[in-house]
C-alpha positions in Angstrom: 82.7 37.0 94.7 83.6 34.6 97.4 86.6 35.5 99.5 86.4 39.0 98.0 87.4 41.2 101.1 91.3 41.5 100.5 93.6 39.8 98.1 92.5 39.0 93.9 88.9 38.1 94.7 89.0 41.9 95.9 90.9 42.7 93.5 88.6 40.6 90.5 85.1 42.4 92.5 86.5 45.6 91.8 87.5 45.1 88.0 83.7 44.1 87.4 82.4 46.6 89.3 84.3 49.1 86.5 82.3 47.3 84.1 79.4 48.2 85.1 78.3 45.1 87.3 76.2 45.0 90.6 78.5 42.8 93.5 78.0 40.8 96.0 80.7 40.5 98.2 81.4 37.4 100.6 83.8 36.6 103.0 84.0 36.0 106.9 85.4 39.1 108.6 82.7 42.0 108.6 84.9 44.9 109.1 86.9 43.7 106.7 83.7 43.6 104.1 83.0 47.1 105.4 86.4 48.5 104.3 86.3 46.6 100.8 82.3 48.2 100.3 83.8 51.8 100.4 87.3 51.0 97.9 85.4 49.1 95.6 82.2 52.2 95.9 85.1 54.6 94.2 84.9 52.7 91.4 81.8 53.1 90.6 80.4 54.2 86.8 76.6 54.5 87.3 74.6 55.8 90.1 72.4 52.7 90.0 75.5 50.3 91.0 75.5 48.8 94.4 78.0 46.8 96.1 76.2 44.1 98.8 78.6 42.8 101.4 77.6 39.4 103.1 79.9 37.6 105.9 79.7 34.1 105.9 81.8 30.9 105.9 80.8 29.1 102.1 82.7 25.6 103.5 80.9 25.1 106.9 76.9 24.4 106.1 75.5 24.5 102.5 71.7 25.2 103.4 73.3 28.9 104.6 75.4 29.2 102.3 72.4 28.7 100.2 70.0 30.9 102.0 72.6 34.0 101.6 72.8 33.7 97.8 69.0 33.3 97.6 68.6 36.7 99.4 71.4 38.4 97.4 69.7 37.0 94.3 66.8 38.8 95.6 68.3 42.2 96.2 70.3 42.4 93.0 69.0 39.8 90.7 70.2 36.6 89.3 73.7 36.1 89.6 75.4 36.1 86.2 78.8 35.0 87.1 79.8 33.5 90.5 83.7 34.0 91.1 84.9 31.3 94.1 88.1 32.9 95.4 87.9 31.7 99.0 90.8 30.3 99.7 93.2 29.5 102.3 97.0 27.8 102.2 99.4 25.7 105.1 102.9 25.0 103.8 105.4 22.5 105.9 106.7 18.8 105.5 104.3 16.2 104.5 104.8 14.4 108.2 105.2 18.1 109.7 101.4 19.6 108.7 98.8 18.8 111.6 96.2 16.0 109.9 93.5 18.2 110.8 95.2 20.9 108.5 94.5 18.9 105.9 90.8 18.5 106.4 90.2 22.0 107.1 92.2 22.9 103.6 89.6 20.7 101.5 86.8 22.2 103.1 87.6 25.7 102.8 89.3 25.3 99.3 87.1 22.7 97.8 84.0 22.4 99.6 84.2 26.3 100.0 83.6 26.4 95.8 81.0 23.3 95.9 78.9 25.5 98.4 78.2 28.5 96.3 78.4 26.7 93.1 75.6 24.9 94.0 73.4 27.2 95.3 73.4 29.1 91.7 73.6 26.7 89.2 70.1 25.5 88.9 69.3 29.2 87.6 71.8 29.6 85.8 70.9 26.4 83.3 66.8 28.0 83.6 68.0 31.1 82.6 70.8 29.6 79.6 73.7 31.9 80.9 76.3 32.4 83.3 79.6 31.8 84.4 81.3 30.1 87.5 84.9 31.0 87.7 87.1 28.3 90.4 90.4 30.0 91.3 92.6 27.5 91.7 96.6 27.9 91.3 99.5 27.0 89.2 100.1 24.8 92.5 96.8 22.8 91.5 98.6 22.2 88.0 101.8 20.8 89.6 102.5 19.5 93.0 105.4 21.2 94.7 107.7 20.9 97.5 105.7 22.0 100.8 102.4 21.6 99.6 101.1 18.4 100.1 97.9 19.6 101.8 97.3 22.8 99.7 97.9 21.5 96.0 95.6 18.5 96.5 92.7 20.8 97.3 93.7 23.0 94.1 93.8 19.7 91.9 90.4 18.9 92.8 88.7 22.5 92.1 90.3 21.3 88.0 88.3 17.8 88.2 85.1 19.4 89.4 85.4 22.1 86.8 86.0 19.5 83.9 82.7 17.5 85.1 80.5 20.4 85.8 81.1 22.2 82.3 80.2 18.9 80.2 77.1 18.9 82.5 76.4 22.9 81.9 77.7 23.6 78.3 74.3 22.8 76.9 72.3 25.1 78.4 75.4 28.3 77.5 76.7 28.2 80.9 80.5 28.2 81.0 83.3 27.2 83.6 86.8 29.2 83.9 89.5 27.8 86.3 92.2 30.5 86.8 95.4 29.3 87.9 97.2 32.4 89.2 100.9 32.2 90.1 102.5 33.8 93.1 100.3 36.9 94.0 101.1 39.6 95.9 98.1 39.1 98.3 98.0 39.7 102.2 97.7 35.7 102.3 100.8 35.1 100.3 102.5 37.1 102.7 101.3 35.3 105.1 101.8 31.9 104.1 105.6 33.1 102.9 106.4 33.5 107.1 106.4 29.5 107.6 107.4 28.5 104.4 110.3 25.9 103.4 113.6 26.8 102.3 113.3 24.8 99.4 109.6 26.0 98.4 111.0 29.4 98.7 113.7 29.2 96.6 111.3 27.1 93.8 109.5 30.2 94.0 111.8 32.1 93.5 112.7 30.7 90.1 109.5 32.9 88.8 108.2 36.3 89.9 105.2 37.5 91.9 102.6 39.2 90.2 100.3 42.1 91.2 96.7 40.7 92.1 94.9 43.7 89.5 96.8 42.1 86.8 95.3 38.7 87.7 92.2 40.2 87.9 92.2 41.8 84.9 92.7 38.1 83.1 90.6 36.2 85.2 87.9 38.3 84.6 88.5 39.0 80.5 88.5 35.1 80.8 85.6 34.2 82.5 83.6 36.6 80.4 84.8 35.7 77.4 83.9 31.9 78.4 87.5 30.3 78.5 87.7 27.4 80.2 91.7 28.0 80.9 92.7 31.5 83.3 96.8 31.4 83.0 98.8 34.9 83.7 102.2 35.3 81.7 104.7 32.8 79.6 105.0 30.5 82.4 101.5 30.3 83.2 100.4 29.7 79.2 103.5 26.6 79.3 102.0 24.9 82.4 98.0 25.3 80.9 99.5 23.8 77.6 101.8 21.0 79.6 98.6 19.9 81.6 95.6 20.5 79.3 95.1 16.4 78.8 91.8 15.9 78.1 90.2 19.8 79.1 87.3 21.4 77.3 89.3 23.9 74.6 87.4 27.1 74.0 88.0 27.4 70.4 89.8 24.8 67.7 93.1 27.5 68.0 93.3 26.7 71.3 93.4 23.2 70.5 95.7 23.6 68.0 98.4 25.7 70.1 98.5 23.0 72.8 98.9 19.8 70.0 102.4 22.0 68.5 103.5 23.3 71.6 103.0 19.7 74.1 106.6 18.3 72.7 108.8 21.4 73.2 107.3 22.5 76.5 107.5 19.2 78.2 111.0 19.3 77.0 111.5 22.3 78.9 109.2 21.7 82.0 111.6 18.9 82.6 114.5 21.2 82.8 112.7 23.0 85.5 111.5 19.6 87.1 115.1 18.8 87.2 116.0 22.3 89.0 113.3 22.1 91.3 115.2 18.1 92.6 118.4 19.9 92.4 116.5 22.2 95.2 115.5 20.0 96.8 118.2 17.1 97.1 120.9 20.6 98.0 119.0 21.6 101.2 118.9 17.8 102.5 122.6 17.7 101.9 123.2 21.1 103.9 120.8 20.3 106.7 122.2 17.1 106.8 125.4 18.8 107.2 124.5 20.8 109.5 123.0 18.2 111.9 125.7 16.2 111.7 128.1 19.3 112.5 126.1 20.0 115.6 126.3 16.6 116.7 130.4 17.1 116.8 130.7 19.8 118.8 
């Protein structure tokens, strides 16, 4: 699990490792790997279990990114599912966000999934199993107000998901990109200091979830080899709304999203509409505003 010291990739190592699973845990800040190796050790079923913590950054240089996995793979084995959760977010103004903000948000988001993935795929297709799980976000299914450099970076985790199961599905190796909504993560909280009024009050129009209940889906998901992760109503609406042309796990599946398309874009533009509404109200009172100052 990349990105697995705090936050739903903790949260996702800690639901396998109840089921039984050996983990390896990867991330940047040691202390913080050290404190996540004890929490996820009480969860332990087995005696044999062990919980291998590795601090690195997956979206600077692929050859040690590379190296680490080959030495976790030789402690503990071939990996059997790789989870990328290593993530990062910058909200602001398109013409507000620093350019370089925007480079270092593909890298870690993107390139920080294209790392690891990578590294294990060539033993997973020798072997004929695995699974690669991309976390992405219901912000990489629709582009919001405020994040012009972080749903970009999300998008693309969908498009490299799409090409690299066609290439994989042969040899029984399956891809699952969860899009999680707002999760009650130490990084939400984080990005939620120097966000937008109007992203805030778009998200506000649905609630924040608990990162264990994420977990719990992502990883009932990813096991049982569904290419779509949603959490809750509006998380199933927005996997049906953009499913185009995505792999469908099963000819239900398929069936759900060619009944439900019509009604649920009738409804996503509802929202679409309140989201402009948002939008267009806090120009008017800034606007307002400035031109009040201005006055006095």
């Amino acid at each position: 699990v990349t990105g697995g010291s705090s936050g739903i990739g903790k949260c996702i190592a800690i639901e396998c490792y109840k089921q039984g699973a050996f983990i390896t845990v990867i991330a940047r800040d040691e202390n913080k790997l050290l404190q996540t190796k004890k929490e996820i050790e009480k969860y332990s079923v087995n005696d044999k279990q062990v919980v291998l913590c590795i601090s690195v950054d997956v979206s600077k240089d692929y050859e040690q990114v590379e190296n680490v996995l080959k030495q976790a793979q030789e402690k503990l084995g071939p990996v059997d599912m790789l989870v990328n959760c290593a993530g990062t977010s910058v909200t602001g103004k398109f013409e507000d966000i620093e350019v370089n903000s925007f480079e270092r948000l593909m890298a870690v988001n993107y390139l920080g999934s294209v790392y690891p993935s990578r590294a294990v795929i060539a033993t997973m297709k020798e072997r004929r199993m695995g699974r690669i799980v991309f976390v992405s976000s219901q912000a990489g299914q629709l582009g919001l107000f405020g994040y012009t450099a972080y749903s970009p970076t999300k998008f693309a985790l969908r498009g490299l998901a799409e090409a690299l199961q066609m290439e994989v599905k042969p040899y029984n190796v399956y891809v699952t990109v969860a899009y999680p909504p707002d999760t009650d993560t130490p990084g939400f909280a984080e990005e939620s200091k120097t966000k937008p009024l109007e992203t805030k009050l778009i998200s506000e129009t649905s609630s924040v979830c608990q990162a264990e209940q994420v977990a719990r889906v992502i990883v009932k998901d990813a096991i049982q080899g569904n290419f779509n992760s949603s959490v809750g109503s509006d998380g199933y609406m927005l996997s049906i709304l953009t499913s185009g042309m995505s792999p469908v796990t099963s000819i239900t599946e398929g069936l759900q999203q060619v009944v439900c398309m019509g009604i649920f874009r009738i409804i996503g533009l509802f929202y679409l509409g309140s989201f402009d509404s948002i939008v267009r109200r806090c120009m008017m009172q800034r606007e307002k505003s400035e031109s009040a100052d201005k006055t006095e």
